[in-house]
C-alpha positions as CSV (number, residue, x, y, z in Angstrom):
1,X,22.0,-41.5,52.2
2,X,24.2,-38.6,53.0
3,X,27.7,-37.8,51.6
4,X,28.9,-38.2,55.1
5,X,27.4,-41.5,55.8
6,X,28.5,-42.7,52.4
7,X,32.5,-41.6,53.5
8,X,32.0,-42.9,56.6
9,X,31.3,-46.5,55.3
10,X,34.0,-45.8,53.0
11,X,36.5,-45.4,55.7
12,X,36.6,-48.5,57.0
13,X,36.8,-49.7,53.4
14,X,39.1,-52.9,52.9
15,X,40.9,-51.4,50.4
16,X,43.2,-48.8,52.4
17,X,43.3,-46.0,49.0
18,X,39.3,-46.0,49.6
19,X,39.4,-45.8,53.3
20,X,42.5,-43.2,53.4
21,X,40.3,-40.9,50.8
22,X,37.4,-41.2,52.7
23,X,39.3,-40.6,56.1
24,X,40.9,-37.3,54.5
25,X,37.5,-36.1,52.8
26,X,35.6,-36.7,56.6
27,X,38.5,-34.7,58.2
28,X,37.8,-31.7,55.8
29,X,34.1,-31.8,55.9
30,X,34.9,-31.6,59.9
31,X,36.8,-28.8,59.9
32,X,34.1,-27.0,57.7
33,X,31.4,-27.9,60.3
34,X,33.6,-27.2,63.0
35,X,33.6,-23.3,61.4
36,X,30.5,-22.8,60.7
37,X,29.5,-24.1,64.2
38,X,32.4,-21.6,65.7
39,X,30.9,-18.5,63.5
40,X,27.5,-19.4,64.8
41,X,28.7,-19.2,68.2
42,X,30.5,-16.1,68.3
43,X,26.9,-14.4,66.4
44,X,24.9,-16.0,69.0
45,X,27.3,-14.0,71.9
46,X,29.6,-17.0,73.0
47,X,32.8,-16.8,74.5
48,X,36.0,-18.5,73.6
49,X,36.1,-20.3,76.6
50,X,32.3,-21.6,76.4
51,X,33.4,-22.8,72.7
52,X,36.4,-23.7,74.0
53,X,34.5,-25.9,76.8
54,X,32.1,-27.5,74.3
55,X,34.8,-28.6,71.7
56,X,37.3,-30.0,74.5
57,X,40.3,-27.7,73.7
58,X,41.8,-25.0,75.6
59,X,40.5,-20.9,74.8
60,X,43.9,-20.6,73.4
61,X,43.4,-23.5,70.8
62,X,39.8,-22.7,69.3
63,X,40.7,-18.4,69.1
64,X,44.0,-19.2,67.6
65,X,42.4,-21.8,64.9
66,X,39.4,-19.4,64.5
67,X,39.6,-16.4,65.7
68,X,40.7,-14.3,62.4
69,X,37.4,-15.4,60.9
C-alpha cells in the first residue's frame, strides 16, 4: 500500500490527533506534487494560464505560488 493511501485511511481516523496528522501530512505531500507537476509543465513549454486552467486557479495565483522556482 502506498504512504498516501495509508494517510488517507488515516484521515478519517476516529481518533481526531490521527486524522488531523494525517490531514496535515496529505496537504504537504500535495503541495510537493503540485511542484513537481508545475516544474514539469513549465520544461514541457506550458503557460501560466494553461497551468493555471488545469489546477482551477487564476494565472495570478499558480505564478505567484510558483513562479520563483
Amino acid at each position: 500500500m502506498s504512504e498516501a493511501t495509508k494517510l488517507a485511511e488515516r484521515a478519517g481516523d476516529q481518533d481526531p490527533r490521527i486524522g488531523l496528522r494525517a490531514v496535515a501530512a496529505l496537504r504537504r505531500l500535495l503541495e510537493q506534487l503540485e511542484a513537481v507537476q508545475v516544474r514539469s509543465a513549465r520544461m514541457k513549454g506550458w503557460s501560466w494560464q494553461d497551468i493555471a486552467a488545469e489546477l482551477g486557479v487564476s494565472r495570478q495565483a499558480v505564478h505567484k505560488k510558483h513562479g520563483r522556482r
